[in-house]
mmCIF file of the C-alpha atoms, coordinates in Angstrom:
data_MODEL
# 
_entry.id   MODEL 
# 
loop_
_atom_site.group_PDB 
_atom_site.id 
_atom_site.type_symbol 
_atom_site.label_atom_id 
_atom_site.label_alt_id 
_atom_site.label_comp_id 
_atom_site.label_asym_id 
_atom_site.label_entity_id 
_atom_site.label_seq_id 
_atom_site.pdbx_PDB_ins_code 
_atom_site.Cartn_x 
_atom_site.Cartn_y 
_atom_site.Cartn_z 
_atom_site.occupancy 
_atom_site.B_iso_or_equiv 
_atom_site.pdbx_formal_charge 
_atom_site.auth_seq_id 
_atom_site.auth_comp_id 
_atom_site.auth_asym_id 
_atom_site.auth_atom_id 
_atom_site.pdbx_PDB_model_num 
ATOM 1   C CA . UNK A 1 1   ? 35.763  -6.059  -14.855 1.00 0.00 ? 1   UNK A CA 1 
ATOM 2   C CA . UNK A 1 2   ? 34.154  -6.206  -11.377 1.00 0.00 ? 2   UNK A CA 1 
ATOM 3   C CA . UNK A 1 3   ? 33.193  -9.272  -9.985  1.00 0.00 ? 3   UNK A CA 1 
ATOM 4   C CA . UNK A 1 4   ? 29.489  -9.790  -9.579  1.00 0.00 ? 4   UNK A CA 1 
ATOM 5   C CA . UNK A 1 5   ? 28.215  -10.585 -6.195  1.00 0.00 ? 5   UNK A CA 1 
ATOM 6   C CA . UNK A 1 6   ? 26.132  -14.278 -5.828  1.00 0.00 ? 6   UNK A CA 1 
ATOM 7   C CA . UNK A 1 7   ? 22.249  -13.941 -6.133  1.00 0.00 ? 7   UNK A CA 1 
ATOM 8   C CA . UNK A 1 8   ? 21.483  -14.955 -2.519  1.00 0.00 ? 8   UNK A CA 1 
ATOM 9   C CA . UNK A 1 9   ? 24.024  -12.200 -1.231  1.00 0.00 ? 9   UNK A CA 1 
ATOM 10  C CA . UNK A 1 10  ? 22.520  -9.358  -3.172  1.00 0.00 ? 10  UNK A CA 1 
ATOM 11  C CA . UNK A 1 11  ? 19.516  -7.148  -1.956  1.00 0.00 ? 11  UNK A CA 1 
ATOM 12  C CA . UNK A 1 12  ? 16.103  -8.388  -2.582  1.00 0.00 ? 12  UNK A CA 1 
ATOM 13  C CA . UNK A 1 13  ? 15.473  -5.529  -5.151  1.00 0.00 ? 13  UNK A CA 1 
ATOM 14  C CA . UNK A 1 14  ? 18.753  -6.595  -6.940  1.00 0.00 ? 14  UNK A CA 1 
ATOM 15  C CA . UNK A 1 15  ? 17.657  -10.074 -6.519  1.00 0.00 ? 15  UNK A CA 1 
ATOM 16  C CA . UNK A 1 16  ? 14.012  -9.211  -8.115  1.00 0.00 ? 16  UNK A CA 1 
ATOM 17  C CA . UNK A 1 17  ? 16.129  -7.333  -11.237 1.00 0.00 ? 17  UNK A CA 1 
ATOM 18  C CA . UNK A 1 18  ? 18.472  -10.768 -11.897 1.00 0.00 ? 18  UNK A CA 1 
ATOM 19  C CA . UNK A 1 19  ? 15.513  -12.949 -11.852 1.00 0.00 ? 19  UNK A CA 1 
ATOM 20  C CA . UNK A 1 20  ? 13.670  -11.277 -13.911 1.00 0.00 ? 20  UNK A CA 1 
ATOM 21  C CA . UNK A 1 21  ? 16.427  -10.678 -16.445 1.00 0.00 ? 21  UNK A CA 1 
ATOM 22  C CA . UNK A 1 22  ? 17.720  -14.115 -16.453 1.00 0.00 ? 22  UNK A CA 1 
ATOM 23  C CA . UNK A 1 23  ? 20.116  -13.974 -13.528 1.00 0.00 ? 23  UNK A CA 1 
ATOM 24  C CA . UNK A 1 24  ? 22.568  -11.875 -16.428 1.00 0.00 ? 24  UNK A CA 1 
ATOM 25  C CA . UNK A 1 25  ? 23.853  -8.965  -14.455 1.00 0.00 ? 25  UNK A CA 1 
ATOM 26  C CA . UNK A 1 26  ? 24.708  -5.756  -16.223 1.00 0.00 ? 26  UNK A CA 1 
ATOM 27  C CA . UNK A 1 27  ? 27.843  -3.988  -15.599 1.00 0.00 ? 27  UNK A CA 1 
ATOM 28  C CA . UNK A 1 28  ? 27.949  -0.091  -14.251 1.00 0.00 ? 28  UNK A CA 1 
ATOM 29  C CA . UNK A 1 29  ? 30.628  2.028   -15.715 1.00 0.00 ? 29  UNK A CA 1 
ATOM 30  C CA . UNK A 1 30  ? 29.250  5.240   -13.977 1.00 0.00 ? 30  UNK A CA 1 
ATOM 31  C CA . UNK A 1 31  ? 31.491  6.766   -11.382 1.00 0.00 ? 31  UNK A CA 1 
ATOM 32  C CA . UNK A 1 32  ? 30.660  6.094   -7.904  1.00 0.00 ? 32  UNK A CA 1 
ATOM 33  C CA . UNK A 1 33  ? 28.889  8.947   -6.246  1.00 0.00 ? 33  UNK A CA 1 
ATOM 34  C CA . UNK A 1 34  ? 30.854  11.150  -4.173  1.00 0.00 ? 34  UNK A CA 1 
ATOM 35  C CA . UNK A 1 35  ? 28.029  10.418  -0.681  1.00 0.00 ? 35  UNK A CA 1 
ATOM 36  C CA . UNK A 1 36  ? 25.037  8.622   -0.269  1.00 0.00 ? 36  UNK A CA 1 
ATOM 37  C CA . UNK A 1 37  ? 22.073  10.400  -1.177  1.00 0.00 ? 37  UNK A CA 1 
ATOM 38  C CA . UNK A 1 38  ? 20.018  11.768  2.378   1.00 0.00 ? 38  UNK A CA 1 
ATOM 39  C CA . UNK A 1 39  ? 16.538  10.999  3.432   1.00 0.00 ? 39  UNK A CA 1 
ATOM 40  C CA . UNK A 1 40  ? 14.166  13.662  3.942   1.00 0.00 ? 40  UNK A CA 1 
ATOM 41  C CA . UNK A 1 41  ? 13.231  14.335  7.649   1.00 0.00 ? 41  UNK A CA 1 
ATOM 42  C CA . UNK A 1 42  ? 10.449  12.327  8.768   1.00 0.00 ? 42  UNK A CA 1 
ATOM 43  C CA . UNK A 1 43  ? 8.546   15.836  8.926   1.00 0.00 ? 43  UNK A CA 1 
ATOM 44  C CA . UNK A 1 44  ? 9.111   16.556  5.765   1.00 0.00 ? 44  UNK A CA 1 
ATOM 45  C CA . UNK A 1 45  ? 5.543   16.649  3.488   1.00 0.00 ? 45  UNK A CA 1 
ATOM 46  C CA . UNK A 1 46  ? 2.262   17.591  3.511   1.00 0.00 ? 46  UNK A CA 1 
ATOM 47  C CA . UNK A 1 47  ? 0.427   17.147  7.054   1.00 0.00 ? 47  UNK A CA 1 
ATOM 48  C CA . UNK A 1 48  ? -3.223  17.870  8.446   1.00 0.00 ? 48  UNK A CA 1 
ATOM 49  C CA . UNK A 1 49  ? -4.202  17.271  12.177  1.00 0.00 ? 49  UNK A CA 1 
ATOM 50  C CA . UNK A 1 50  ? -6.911  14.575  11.076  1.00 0.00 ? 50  UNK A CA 1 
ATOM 51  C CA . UNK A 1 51  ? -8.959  17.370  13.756  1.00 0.00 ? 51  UNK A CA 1 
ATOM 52  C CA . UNK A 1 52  ? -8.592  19.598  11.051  1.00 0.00 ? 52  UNK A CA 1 
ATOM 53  C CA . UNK A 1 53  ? -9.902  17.314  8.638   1.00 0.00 ? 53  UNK A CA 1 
ATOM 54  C CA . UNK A 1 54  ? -13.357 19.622  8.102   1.00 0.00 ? 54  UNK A CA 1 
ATOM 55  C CA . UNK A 1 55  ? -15.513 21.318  5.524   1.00 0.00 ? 55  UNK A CA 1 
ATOM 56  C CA . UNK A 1 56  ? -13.763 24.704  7.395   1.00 0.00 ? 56  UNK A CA 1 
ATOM 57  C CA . UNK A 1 57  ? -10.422 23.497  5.800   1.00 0.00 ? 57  UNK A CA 1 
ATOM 58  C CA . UNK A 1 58  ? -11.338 21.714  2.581   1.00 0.00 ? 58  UNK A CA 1 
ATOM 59  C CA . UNK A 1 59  ? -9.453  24.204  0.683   1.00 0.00 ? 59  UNK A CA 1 
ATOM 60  C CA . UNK A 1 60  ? -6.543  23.783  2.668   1.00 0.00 ? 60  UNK A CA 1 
ATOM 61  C CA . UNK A 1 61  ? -6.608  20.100  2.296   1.00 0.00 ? 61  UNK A CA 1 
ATOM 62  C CA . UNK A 1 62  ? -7.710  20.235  -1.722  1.00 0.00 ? 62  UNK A CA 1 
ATOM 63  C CA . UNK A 1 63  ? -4.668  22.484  -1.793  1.00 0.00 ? 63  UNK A CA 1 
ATOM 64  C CA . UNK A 1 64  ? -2.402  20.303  -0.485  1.00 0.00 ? 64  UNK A CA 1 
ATOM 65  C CA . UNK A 1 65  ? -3.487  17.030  -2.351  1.00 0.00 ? 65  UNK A CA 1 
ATOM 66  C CA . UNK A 1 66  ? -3.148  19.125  -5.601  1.00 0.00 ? 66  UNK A CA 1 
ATOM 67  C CA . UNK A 1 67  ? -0.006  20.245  -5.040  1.00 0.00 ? 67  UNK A CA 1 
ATOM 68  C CA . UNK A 1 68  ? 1.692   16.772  -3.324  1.00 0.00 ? 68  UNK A CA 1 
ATOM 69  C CA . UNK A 1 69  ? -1.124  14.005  -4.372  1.00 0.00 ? 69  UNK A CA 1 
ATOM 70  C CA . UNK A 1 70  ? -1.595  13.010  -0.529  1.00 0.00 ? 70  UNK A CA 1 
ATOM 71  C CA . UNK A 1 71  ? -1.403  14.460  2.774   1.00 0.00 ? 71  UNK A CA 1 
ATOM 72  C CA . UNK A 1 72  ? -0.487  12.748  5.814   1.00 0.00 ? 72  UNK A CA 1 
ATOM 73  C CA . UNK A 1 73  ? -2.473  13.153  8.676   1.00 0.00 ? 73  UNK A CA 1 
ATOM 74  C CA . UNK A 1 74  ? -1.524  13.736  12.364  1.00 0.00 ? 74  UNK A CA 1 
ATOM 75  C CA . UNK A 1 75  ? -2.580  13.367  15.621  1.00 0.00 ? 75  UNK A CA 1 
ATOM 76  C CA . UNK A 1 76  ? -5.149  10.951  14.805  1.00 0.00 ? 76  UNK A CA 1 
ATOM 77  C CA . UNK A 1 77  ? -5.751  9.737   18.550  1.00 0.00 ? 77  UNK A CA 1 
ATOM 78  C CA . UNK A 1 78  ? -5.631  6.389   20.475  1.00 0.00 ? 78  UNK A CA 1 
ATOM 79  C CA . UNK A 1 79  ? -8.843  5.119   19.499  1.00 0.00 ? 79  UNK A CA 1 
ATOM 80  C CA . UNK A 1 80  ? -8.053  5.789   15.737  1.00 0.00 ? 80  UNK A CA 1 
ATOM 81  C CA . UNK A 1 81  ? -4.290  3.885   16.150  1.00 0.00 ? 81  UNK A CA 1 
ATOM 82  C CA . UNK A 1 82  ? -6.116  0.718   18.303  1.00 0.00 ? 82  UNK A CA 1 
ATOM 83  C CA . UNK A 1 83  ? -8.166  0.525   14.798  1.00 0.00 ? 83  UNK A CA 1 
ATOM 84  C CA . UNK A 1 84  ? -5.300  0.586   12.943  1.00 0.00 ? 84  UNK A CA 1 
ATOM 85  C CA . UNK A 1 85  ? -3.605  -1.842  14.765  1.00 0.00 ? 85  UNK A CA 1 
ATOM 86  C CA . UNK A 1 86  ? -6.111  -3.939  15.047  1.00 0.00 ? 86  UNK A CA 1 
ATOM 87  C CA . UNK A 1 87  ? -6.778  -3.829  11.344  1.00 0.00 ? 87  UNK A CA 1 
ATOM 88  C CA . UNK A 1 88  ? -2.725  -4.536  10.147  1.00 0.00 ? 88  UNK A CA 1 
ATOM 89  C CA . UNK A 1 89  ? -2.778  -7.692  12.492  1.00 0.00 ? 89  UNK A CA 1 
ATOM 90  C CA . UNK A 1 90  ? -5.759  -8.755  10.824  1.00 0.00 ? 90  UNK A CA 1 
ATOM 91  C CA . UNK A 1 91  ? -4.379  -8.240  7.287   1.00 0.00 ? 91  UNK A CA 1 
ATOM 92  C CA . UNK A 1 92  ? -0.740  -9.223  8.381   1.00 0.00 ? 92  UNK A CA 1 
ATOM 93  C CA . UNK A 1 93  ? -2.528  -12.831 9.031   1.00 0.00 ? 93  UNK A CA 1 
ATOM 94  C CA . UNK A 1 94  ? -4.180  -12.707 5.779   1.00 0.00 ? 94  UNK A CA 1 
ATOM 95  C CA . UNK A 1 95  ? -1.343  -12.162 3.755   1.00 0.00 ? 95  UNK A CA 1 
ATOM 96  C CA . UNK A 1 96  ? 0.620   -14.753 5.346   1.00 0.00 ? 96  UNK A CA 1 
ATOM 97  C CA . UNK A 1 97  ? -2.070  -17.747 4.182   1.00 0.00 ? 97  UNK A CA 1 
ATOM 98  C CA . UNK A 1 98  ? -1.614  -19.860 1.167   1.00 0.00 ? 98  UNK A CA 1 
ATOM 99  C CA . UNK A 1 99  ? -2.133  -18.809 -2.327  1.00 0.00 ? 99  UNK A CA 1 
ATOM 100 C CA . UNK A 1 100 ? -5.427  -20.760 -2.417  1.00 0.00 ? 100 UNK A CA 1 
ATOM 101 C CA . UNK A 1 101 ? -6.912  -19.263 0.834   1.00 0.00 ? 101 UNK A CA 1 
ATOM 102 C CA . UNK A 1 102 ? -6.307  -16.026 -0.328  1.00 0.00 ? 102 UNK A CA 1 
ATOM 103 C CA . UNK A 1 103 ? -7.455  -16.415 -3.843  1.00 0.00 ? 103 UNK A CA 1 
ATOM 104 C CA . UNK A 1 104 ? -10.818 -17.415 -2.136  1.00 0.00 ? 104 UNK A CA 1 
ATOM 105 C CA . UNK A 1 105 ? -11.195 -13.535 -1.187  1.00 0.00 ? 105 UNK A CA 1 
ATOM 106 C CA . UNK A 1 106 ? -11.745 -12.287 -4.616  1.00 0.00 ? 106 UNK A CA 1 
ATOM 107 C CA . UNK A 1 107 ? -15.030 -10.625 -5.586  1.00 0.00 ? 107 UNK A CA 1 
ATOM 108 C CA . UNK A 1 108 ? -16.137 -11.965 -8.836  1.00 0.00 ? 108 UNK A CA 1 
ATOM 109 C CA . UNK A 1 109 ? -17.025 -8.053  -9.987  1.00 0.00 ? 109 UNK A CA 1 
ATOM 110 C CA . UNK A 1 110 ? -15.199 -5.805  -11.181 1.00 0.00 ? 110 UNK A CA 1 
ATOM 111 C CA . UNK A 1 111 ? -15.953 -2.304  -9.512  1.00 0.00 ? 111 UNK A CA 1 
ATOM 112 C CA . UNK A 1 112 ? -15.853 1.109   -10.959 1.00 0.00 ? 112 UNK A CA 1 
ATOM 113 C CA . UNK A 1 113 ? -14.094 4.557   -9.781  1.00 0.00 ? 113 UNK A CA 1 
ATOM 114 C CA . UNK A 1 114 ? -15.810 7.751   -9.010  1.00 0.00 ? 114 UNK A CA 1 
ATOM 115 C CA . UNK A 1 115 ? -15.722 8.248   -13.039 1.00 0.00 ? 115 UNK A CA 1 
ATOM 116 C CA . UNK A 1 116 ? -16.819 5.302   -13.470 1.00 0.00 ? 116 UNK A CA 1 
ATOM 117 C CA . UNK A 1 117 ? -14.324 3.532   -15.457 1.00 0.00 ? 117 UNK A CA 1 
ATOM 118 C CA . UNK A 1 118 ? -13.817 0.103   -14.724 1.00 0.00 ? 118 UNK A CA 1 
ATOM 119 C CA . UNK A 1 119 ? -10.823 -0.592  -12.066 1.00 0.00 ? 119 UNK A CA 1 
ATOM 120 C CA . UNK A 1 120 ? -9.984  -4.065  -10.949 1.00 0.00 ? 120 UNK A CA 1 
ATOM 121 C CA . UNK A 1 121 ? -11.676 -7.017  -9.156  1.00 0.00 ? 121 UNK A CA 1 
ATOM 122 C CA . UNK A 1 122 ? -12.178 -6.470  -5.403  1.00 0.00 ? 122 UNK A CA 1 
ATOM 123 C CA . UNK A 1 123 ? -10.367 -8.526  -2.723  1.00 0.00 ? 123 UNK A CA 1 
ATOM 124 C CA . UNK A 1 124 ? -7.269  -10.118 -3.179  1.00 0.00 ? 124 UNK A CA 1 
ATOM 125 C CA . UNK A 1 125 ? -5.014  -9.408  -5.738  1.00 0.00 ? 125 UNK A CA 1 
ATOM 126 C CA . UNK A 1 126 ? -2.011  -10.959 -6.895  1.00 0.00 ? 126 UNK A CA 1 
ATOM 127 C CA . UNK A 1 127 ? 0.755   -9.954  -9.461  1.00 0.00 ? 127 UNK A CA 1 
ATOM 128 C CA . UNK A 1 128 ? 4.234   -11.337 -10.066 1.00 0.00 ? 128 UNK A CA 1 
ATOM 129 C CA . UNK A 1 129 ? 5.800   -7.760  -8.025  1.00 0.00 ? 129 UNK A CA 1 
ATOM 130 C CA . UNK A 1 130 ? 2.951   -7.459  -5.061  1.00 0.00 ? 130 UNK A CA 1 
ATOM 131 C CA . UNK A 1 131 ? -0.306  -8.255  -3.342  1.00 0.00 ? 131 UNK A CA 1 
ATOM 132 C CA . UNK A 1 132 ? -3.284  -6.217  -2.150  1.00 0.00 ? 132 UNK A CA 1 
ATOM 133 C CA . UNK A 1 133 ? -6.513  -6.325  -0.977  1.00 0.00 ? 133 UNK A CA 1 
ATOM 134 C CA . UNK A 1 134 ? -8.963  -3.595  -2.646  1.00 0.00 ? 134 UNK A CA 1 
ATOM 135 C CA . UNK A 1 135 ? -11.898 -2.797  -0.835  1.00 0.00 ? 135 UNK A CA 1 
ATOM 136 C CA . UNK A 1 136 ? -14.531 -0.946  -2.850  1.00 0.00 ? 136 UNK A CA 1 
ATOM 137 C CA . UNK A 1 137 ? -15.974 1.549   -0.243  1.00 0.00 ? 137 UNK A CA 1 
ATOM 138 C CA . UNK A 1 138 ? -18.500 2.571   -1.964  1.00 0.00 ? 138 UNK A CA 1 
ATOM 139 C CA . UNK A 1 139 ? -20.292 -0.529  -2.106  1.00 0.00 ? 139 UNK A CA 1 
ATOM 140 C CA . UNK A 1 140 ? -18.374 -2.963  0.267   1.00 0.00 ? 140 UNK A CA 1 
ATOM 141 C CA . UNK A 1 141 ? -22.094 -5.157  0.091   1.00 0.00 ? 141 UNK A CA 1 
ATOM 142 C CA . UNK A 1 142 ? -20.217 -7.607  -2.903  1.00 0.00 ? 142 UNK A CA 1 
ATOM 143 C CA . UNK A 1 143 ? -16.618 -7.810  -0.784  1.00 0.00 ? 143 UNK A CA 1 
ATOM 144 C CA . UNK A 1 144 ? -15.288 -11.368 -0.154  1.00 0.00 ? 144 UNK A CA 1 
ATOM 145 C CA . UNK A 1 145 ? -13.888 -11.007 2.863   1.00 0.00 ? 145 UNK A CA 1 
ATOM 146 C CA . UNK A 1 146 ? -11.230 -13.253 4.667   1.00 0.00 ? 146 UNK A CA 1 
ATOM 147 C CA . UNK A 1 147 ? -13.602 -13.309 7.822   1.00 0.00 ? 147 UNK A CA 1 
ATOM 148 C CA . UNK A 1 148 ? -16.162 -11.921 9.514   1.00 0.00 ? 148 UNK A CA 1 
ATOM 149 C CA . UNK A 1 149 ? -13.562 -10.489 12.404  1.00 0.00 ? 149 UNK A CA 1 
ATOM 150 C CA . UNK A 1 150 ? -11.427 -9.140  9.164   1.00 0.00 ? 150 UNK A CA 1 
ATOM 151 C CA . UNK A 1 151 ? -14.797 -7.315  7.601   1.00 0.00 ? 151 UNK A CA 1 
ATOM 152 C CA . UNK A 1 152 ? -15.598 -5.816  11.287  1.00 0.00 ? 152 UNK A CA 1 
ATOM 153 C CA . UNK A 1 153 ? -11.973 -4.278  11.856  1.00 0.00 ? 153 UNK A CA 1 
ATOM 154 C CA . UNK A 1 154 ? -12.026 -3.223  8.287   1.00 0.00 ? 154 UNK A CA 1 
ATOM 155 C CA . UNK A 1 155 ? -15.497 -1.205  8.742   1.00 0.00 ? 155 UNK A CA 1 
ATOM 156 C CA . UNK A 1 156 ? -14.544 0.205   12.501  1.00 0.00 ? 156 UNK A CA 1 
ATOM 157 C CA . UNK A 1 157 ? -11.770 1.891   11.207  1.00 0.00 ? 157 UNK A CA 1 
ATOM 158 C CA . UNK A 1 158 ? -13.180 3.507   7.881   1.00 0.00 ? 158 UNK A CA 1 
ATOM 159 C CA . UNK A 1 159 ? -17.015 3.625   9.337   1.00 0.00 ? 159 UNK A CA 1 
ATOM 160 C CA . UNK A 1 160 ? -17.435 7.128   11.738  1.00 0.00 ? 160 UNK A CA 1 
# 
């Protein structure tokens, strides 16, 4: 029988698995694959130059989102990556507060989809495997934002 590795020395998705099944490791009998599986080329997937992103190709784009579920768009410009940027270091400093800061950020609503049906709270969310803050962009007017410089990168990158 092999000899399981330590917790501390395993990856963190192994880790995740052992601690969630009571640190009781299971043991593979399956064969060792022959060679590592590949990664697709970073090309690889549906792409639009956001240019292109226009009523004159919404059936090229409704296309590809029914066929793949997303497209990834290109080109997107200097000004659009400064907003980006700007935007990660803002939530990057978010998610690295406390618990209770964060918590603080959560709408007390719970907002509904295009359909309608009810989704989730906006703002921070928490669950035992992530975190995420929702934003409800069709009525951001109820959002608990983290702060006012947070809210105004958030809206210059999603606001034309």
């Amino acid at each position: 029988m092999p000899e399981l590795l330590p917790l501390d020395q395993l990856p963190p998705a192994f880790q995740y698995y052992y601690l969630e099944h009571g640190e009781a490791g299971c043991v593979n009998s399956s064969p060792a694959a022959d060679k590592s599986v590949e990664s697709p080329p970073a090309q690889s997937g549906p792409r639009m130059k956001l240019k292109d992103l226009t009523w004159k190709n919404k059936a090229r784009f409704n296309e590809l989102m029914e066929r793949h579920t997303f497209v990834v768009l290109t080109d997107l410009g200097d000004a659009v990556e400064a907003l980006y940027t700007d935007l990660r270091v803002a939530m990057q400093a978010f998610f690295e507060q406390d618990r209770a800061a964060k918590d603080t950020c959560t709408s007390k609503y719970i907002y509904r989809n295009e359909n309608k049906t009810p989704m989730w709270y906006a703002g921070y969310e928490s669950t035992h495997v992530r975190e995420c803050f929702r934003a409800h962009a069709g009525d951001l007017s109820r959002m608990q934002w983290p702060s006012a410089d947070f809210e105004a990168k958030y809206l210059a990158l999603v606001r034309p």
